[in-house]
N, C-alpha and C positions, 0 to 999 in steps of 0.2 A: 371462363371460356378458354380454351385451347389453341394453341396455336397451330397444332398440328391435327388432322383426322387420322385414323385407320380402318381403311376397308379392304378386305380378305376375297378376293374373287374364287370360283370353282375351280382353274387350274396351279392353284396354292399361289398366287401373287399376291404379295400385299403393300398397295399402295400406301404410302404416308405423303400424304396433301398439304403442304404449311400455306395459310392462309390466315394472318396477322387481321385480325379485325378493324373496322376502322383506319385502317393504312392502305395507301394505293401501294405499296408496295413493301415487301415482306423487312423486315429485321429483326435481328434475331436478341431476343431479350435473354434474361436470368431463366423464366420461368420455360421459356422457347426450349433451352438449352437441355431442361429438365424436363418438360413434354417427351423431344426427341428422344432422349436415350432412354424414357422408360418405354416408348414405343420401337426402338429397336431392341431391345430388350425383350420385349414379347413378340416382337416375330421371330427372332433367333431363336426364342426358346420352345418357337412353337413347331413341332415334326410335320404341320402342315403345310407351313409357310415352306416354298421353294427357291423365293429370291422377293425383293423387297426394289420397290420404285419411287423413289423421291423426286416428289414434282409438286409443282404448286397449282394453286386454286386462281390465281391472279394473271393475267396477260405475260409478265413479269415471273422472274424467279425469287430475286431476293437483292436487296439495295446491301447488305454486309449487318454488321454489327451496328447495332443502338449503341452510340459511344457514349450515351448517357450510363451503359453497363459498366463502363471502367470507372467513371466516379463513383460507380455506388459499389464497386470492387475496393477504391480506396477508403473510400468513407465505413465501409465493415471492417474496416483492417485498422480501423483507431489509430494506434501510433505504431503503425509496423505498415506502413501503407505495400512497402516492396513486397513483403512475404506474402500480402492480401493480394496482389494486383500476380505474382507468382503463381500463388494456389489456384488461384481463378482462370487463368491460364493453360495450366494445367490439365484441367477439369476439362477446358475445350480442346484441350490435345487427346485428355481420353477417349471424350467421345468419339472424335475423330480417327483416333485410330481403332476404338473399337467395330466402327463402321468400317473400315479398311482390311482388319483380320478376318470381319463376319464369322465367327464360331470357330474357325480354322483349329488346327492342331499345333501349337506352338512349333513340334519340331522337321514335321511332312509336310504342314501349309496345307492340308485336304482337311474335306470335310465344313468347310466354309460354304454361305448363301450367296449368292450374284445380288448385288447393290448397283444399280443402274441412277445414274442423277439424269431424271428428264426434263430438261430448260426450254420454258415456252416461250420465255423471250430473256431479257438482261439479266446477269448472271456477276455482280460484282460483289468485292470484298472477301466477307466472309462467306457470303454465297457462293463465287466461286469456289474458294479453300473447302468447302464440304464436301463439292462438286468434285475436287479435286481426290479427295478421301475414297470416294465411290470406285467401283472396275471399271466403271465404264459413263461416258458421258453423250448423250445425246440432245442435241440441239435441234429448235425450232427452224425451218427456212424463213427466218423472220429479220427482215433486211435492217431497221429499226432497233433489233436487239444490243446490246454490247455486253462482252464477256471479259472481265479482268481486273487486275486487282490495282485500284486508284490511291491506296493509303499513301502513299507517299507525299502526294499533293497536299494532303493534308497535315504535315508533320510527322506521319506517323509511318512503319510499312507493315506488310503482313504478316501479323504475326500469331494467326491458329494454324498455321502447317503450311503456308503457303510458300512461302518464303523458301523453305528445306524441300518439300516437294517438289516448286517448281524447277528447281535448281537440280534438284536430281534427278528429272524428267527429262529437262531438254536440256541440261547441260548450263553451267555459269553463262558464258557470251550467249547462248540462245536467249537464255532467259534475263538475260540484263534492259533490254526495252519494258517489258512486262513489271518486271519488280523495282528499276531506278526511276524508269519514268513514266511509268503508272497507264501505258500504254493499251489503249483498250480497241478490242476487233470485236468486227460483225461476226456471224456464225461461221460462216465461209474462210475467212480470214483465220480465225481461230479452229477452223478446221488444217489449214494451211499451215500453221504456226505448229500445230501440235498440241494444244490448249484442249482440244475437244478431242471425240473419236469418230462422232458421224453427225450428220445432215441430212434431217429427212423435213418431208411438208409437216406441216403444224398440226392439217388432219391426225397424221401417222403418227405423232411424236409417243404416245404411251402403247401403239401398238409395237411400232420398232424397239419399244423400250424391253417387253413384254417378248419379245419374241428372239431377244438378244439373249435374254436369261434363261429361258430353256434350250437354247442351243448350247449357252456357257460350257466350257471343259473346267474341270478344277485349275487348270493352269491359267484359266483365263483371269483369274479372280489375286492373282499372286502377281504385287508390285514388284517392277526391276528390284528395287532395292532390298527385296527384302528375300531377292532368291542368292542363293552362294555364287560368289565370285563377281557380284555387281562392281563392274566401273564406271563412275562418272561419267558422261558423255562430254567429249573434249579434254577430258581429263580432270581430275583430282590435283590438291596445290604442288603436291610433292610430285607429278609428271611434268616433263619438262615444257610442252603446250599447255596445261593447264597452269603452273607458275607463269607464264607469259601472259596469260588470259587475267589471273589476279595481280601480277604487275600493272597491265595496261589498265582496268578497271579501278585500280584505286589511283593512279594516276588522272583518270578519267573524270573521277566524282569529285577528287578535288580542284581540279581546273572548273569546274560545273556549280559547283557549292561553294567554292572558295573557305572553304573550311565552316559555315556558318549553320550549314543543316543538319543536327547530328543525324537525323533518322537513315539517311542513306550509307552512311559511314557504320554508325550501329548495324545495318542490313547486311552491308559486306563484308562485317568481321562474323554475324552470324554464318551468309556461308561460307564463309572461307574457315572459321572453326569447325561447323557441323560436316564438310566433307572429309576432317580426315577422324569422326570417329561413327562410330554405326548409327540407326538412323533416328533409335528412341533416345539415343545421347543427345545428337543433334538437335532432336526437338527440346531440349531439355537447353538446349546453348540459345533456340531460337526466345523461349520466353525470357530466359535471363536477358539479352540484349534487348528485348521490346521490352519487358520490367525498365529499367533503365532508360528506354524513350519517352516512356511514359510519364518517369518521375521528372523530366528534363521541363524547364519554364517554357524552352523555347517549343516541345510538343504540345503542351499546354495552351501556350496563348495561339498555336495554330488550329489546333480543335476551334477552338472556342468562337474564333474569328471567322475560318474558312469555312467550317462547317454547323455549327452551336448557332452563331451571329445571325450567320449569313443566311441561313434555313427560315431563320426566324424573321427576318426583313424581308423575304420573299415569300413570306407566307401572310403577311401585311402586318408584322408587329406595333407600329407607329400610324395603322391606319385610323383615319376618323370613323366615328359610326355613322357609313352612309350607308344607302341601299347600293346592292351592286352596280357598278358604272363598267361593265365587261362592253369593251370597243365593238360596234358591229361593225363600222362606215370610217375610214379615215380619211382624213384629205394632208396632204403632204405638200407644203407649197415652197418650192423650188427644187428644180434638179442638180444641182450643183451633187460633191462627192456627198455631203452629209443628208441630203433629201432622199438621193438615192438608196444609201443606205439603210435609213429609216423605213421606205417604201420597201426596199427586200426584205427585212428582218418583220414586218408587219406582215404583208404577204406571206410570204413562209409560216409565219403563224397561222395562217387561215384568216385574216381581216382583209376584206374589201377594202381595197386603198384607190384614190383618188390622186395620180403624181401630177400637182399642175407646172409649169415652168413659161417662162415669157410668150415665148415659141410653140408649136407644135414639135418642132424638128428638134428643139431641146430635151421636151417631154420622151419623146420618141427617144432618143441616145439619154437619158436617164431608164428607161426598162430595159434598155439593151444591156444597162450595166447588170442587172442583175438577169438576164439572160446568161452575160458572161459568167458570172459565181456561178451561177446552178452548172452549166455547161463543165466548171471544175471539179463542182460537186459528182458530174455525173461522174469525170474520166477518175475517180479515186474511190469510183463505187460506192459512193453515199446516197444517191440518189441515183433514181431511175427515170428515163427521158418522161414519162406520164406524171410522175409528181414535178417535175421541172414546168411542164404542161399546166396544170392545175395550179402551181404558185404564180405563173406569170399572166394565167386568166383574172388573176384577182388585180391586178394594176391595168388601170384604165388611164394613159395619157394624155394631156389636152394643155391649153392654152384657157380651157373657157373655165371660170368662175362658176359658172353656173350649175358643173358638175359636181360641185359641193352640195347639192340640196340633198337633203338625208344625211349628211356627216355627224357624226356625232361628236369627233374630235379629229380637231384641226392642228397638226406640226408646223409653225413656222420656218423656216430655215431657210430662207432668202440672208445676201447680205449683208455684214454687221454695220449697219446703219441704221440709225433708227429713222431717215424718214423713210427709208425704203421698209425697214420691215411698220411703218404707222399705213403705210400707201397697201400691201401685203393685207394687213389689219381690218381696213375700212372696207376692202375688195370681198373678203372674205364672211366677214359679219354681216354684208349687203344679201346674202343668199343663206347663210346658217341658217337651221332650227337655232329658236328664242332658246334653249335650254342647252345648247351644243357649248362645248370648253375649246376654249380656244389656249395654243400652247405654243410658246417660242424654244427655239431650240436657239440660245446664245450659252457661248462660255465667258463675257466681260460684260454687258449692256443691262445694267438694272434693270429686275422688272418690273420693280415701283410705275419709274419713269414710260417704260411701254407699256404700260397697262394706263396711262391717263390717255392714252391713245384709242382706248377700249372701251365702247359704249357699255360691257360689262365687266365690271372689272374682279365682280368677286368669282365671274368665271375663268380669267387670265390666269395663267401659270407658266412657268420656266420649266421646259423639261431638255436638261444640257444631256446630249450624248457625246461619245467618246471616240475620236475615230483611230481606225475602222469600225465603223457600228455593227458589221456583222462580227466581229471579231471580239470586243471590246465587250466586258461584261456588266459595267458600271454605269449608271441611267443616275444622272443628280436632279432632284426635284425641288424648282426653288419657290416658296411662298411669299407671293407681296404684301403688302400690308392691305393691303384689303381681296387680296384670295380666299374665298371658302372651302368650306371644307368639303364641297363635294367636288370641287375642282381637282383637289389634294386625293382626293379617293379616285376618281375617275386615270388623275396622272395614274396612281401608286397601281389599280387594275390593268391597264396599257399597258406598262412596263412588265409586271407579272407575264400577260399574255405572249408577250415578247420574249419571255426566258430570257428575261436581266435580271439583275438585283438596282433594285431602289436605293437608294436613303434620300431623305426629307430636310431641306435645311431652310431658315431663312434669307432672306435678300439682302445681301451685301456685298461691297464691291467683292471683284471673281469668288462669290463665292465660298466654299470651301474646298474643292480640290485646286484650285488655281490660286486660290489664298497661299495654300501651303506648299505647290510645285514652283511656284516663281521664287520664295526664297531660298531653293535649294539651288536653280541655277544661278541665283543672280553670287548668291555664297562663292558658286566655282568661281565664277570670272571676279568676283573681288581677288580670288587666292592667287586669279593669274595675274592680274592686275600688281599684285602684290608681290612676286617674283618667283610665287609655288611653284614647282615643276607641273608642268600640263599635266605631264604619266602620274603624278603623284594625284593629283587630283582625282584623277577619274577612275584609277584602281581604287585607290580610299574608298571610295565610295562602293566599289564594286564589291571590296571585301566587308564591306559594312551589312551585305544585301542589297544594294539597288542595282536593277537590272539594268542600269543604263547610266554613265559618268554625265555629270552635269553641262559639261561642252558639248558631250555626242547628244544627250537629251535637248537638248538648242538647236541642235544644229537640224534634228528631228521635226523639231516644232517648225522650224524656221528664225532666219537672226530678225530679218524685216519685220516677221509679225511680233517680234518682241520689242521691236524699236517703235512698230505702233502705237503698241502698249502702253509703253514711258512714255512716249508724247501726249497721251491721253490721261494716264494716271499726273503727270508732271503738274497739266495743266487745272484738272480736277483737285489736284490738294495743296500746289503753288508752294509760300515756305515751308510745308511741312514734308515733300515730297522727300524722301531719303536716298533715294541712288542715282545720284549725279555721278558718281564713281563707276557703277556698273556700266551708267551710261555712254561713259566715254569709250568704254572698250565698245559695247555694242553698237554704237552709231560710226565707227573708225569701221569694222569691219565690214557693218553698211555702205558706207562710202568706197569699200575696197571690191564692192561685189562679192564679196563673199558671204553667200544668206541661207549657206547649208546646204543640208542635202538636196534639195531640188536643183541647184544650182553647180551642183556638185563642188563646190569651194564655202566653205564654211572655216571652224576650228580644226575640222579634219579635212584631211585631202583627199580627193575622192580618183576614180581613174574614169575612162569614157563611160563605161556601165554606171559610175553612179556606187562602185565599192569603195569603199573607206581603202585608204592604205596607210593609214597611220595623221596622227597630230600633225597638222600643218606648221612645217619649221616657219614658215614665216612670223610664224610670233613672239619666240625670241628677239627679233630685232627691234621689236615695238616693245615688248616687256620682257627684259633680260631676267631668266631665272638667276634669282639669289643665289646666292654664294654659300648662304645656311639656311638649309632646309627644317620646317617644322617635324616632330615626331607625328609618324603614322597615325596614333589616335588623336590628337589636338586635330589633323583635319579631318577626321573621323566623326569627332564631336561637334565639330561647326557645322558640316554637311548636315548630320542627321536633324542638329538642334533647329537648325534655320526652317525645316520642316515641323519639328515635334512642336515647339513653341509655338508655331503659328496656329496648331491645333490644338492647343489649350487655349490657346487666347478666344479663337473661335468659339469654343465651349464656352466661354466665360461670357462672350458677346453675347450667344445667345445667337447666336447664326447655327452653330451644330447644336442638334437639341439631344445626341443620344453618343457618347461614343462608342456605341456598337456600331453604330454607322458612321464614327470617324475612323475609326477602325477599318470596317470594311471598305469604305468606299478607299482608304488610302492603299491598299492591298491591292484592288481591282482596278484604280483609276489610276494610277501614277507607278506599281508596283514598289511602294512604299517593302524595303524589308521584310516580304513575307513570315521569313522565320520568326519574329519578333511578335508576328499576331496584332501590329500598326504601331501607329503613335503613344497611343494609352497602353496598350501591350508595352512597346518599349521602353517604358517610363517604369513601369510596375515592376519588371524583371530588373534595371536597373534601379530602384529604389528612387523613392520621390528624392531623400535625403544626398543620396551618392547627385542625383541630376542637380538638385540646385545647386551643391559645391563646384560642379564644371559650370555652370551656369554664372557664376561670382566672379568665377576666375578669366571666363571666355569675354564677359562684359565688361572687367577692367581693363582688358586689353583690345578689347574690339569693337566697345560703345555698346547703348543703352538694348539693342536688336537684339542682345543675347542674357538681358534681364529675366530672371524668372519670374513669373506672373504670379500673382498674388496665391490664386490656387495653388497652383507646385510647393508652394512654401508652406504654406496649410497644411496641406497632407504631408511635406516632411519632420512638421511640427506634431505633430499628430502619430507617426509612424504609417499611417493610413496610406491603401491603395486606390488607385483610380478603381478598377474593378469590385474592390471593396464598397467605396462609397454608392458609386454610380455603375456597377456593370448589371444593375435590373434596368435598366435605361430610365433611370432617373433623372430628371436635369438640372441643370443647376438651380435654375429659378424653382424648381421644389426644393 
């Protein structure tokens, strides 16, 4: 079957429809690739055809490239992986530009077809880059749509013409949002931008298409760049504005990247190479730099993670065989910031939600909050006041319990207390359908222990969110020991419906993302404890990949609720509890009032807004920095390790059952080193052998915390990778 149609209408138009079988949305395979050009190949060669209209069969234009095509790019390429992943490349530059020339006359540019791209709604990737090929681009008024090219996010950038085209369209700085940071607009927007060329109703979209091409003049059909005496828009590197433009921009990506993401580096030297030679050269510089991303570990383990992984956990990889448990009825019990959240992002989905809180007037200012978001939604043009309307019909506020009947899933999120959320518990179960799941939303409070609180318990489940929940992509789902498995399916549908990604883990103290984020901060403040310079600290970190130094990440969180923490971990493991050390700093700066940002006095100091303005001196006087500093990687290595270890240990426990989802969830929940593709990413690129040697060296000198786990040692025994053994999501216990 075909990915593309051809049908020939009576005023010589001849549409080609891609319509990817089985897929809600289009991507373009090997075979895609070879449909297309033998069908522009027969319209160009047919004296009938007058101009040619590429549009899709689907709501949608096209999601980009199947990046399952670049594995099977290398994997034909035996041991010449670059020349293969080149050639293949290539092949999509041909067609590309062979839809760009349309039959033209190499030296006059006449005598060419009108190529119109008609977009009935989203338009990303390599859908765009086609789009971008065409004379002409016409968009759907379809508010919902988005037009642009994301590769970036994903380790990777555009790399079938996108990249050289855009840049020679709207110019380097124009096109710098769009290609570094993966910037994607509504149709309008991208009319605005320059991206598109017009905006019509959705009725109209293949008439205006249609009606664009026999008006065409042969000049219409002829790219800037490819008529004589093209200039770059803002200049070229060798003009003195445009040198200014590739100055500030690579100064840009590296203050941004901190050196660690090759893909956007790779992108800027393609266009800063391809603008100073003509424009089939350039494309010729563009594959060579993305050949080169591609073969990089670190674009590798972010495929696989960001988008490979992640596709596949939200498509229910790990789910149990139950029947479908799609949420009709939620109930949402308290309004505090994380119920609320829960309630928007449900709503917004289309689920009937139920927000109860103490109060009325509680209830009532938890829908307000999400009155507020939509209201932001509206003013940045994402939404429009009727759908803000329709999301906020769906939250019904109250005080009364009894407006649970018909729920079918229940979100805890009162309190972290267990007799308050057991009193929550009994409230709730008093009025449920017998079949309803009931779900606490805690990030510390075993579920074992709350679900003996539960007249059912194999319907009890932990489903931890992340705040801000409308923001926040990461949904933890924790199984008690006596959880079923359709509880585990009904969570894993919920969160789907919610456009989160899942992962599944079992019940242990915090978990696994709080397992392995507490020993990354508690690491900082031993280093300051210890005489590290604060700025040492927290850049290490920063240039390692994490988004955030381990004081300001505290300081985020809050110091109090970390001094909570230790008071309740202290007491639950008594001699065995290990950071009496940590302690001392965080319950001193407790005492001092300073408990972070909300407080605006934390490790950093903050001004009346509430903005950081740098590391609070105060803390040299209490921990005078050393007088000799460690090397950049030694705290480079303890930061990461204090994380990575904890997730192997995890895996080993038997709490994470998949490290595609120690992976993801560390990326999504924590911003764990994206570039790296997580933990077990980071371990694989570094070799199990290279880690356990820093691993010998970090625990003679800094106790048993930085031992390698029996597994790490295996596999560097072995020469074996995590992904190797276990990246089909195999678990240990198989």
């Amino acid at each position: 079957m075909t990915d593309f149609t051809y049908a020939l209408d009576r005023d010589g138009i001849a549409t080609l429809t891609w319509d990817v079988a089985e897929k809600s949305m289009n991507v373009m395979s090997l075979q895609g690739i070879a449909d297309l050009e033998s069908l522009i190949d027969q319209a160009l060669a047919d004296d009938k055809v007058k101009g040619i209209i590429l549009t899709s069969g689907k709501r949608d234009f096209a999601a980009g490239m199947d990046l399952n095509v670049i594995a099977r790019m290398k994997e034909d390429a035996g041991a010449a992986p670059a020349q293969g992943l080149f050639d293949g490349l290539m092949r999509i530059h041909g067609l590309l530009r062979k839809i760009e020339l349309a039959g033209m006359d190499p030296k006059t540019k006449t005598g060419g077809k009108p190529i119109v791209a008609a977009l009935p709604g989203t338009a990303l990737g390599l859908g765009y880059e086609l789009s971008l090929a065409c004379h002409h681009i016409i968009a759907a008024d379809n508010p919902k749509a988005k037009i642009g090219l994301p590769e970036i996010k994903v380790g990777i950038f555009p790399g079938s013409g996108g990249t050289t085209r855009l840049a020679r369209k709207l110019g380097a700085m124009a096109a710098a949002p769009f290609l570094l940071e993966g910037k994607l607009s509504d149709p309008n927007r991208a009319l605005s931008a320059g991206l598109i060329d017009a905006v019509v109703p959705s009725a109209d979209l293949l008439e205006a298409a249609k009606a664009w091409i026999l008006a065409a003049e042969p000049s219409d059909l002829v790219k800037p760049w490819d008529t004589k005496g093209y200039k770059m828009p803002g200049g070229a590197p060798y003009h003195p504005a445009g040198f200014m433009t590739f100055v500030g921009a690579s100064a840009m990506i590296n203050g941004k990247t901190k050196g660690v993401y090759p893909a956007a580096k790779a992108l800027l030297s393609a266009v800063y190479e391809g603008a100073l030679v003509p424009f089939d050269t350039a494309l010729k510089i563009e594959a060579r730099w993305f050949t080169s991303v591609l073969l990089n570990p670190s674009s590798t383990a972010m495929i696989r993670s960001l988008f490979l992984n992640k596709e596949a956990l939200e498509k229910g990889a790990n789910r149990p065989d139950a029947p479908d448990q799609t949420v009709t009825k939620l109930g949402v019990l308290g309004a505090g910031m994380m119920g609320v959240g829960i309630a928007h992002v449900s709503a917004s989905a289309g689920i009937e939600v139920v927000l109860i809180d103490a109060t009325q007037e509680g209830a009532e200012r938890g829908k307000a909050h999400s009155a507020n978001l939509l209201d932001k939604a509206i003013s940045r043009r994402a939404m429009t006041a009727e759908m803000k309307d329709s999301i906020l019909s769906r939250i019904t506020p109250t005080a009364d319990y009894g407006a649970l009947q018909g729920c079918d899933l229940v979100v805890e999120a009162v309190f972290e207390d267990p007799k308050v959320k057991a009193e929550a518990t009994a409230k709730a179960e008093a009025v449920l359908p017998a079949d309803a799941i009931f779900a606490t939303n805690t990030s510390t409070l075993p579920i074992g222990s709350l679900a003996n609180t539960s007249k059912r318990p194999e319907q009890y489940i932990g489903i931890h969110f992340f705040s801000p929940v409308d923001r926040m992509l990461l949904v933890e789902i924790i199984k008690g020991a006596q959880t079923g498995d359709r509880a585990v399916a009904k969570a894993l549908d919920f969160v789907r419906q919610i456009r989160k990604t899942p992962i599944v883990v079992n019940d242990a103290r915090y978990f696994y993302a709080n397992r392995c984020i507490l020993p990354f901060t508690n690491e900082g403040i031993r280093m300051l404890r210890e005489g590290v310079e604060p700025a040492l600290i927290e850049n290490a970190a920063k240039l390692v990949g994490m988004p955030l130094g381990p004081l300001q990440l505290i300081d985020e969180i809050a110091i109090d609720l970390g001094a909570k923490i230790a008071r309740a971990t202290k007491a639950a493991l008594g001699a065995d509890y290990p950071d009496d050390e940590v302690d001392e700093v965080v319950f001193w700066m407790e005492d001092q009032g300073r408990i972070g940002r909300k407080a605006k006095a934390g490790f950093y100091a903050y001004d009346d807004k509430g903005k950081r303005t740098g590391l609070w001196d105060g803390l040299a006087a209490r921990y005078p920095v050393a007088d000799t500093q460690p090397d950049l990687s030694d705290v480079q290595h303890r930061l990461m390790l204090s994380q990575v270890l904890e997730a192997v240990r995890a895996f080993e426990d038997g709490v994470l059952l998949d490290i595609r989802e120690g992976d993801v969830g560390a990326i999504l929940g924590w911003g764990f080193a994206p570039w790296s593709g997580g933990p077990f990413g980071w371990l694989d690129i570094l070799g199990a052998g290279r880690a356990v040697e820093i691993c010998d060296a970090l625990s003679a000198e800094h106790g048993p915390r930085f031992a390698a786990p029996a597994l790490l040692r295996d596999l560097a025994e072995t020469g074996e990778t995590f992904y190797g053994r276990y990246g089909d999501g195999t678990s240990l216990a198989a």
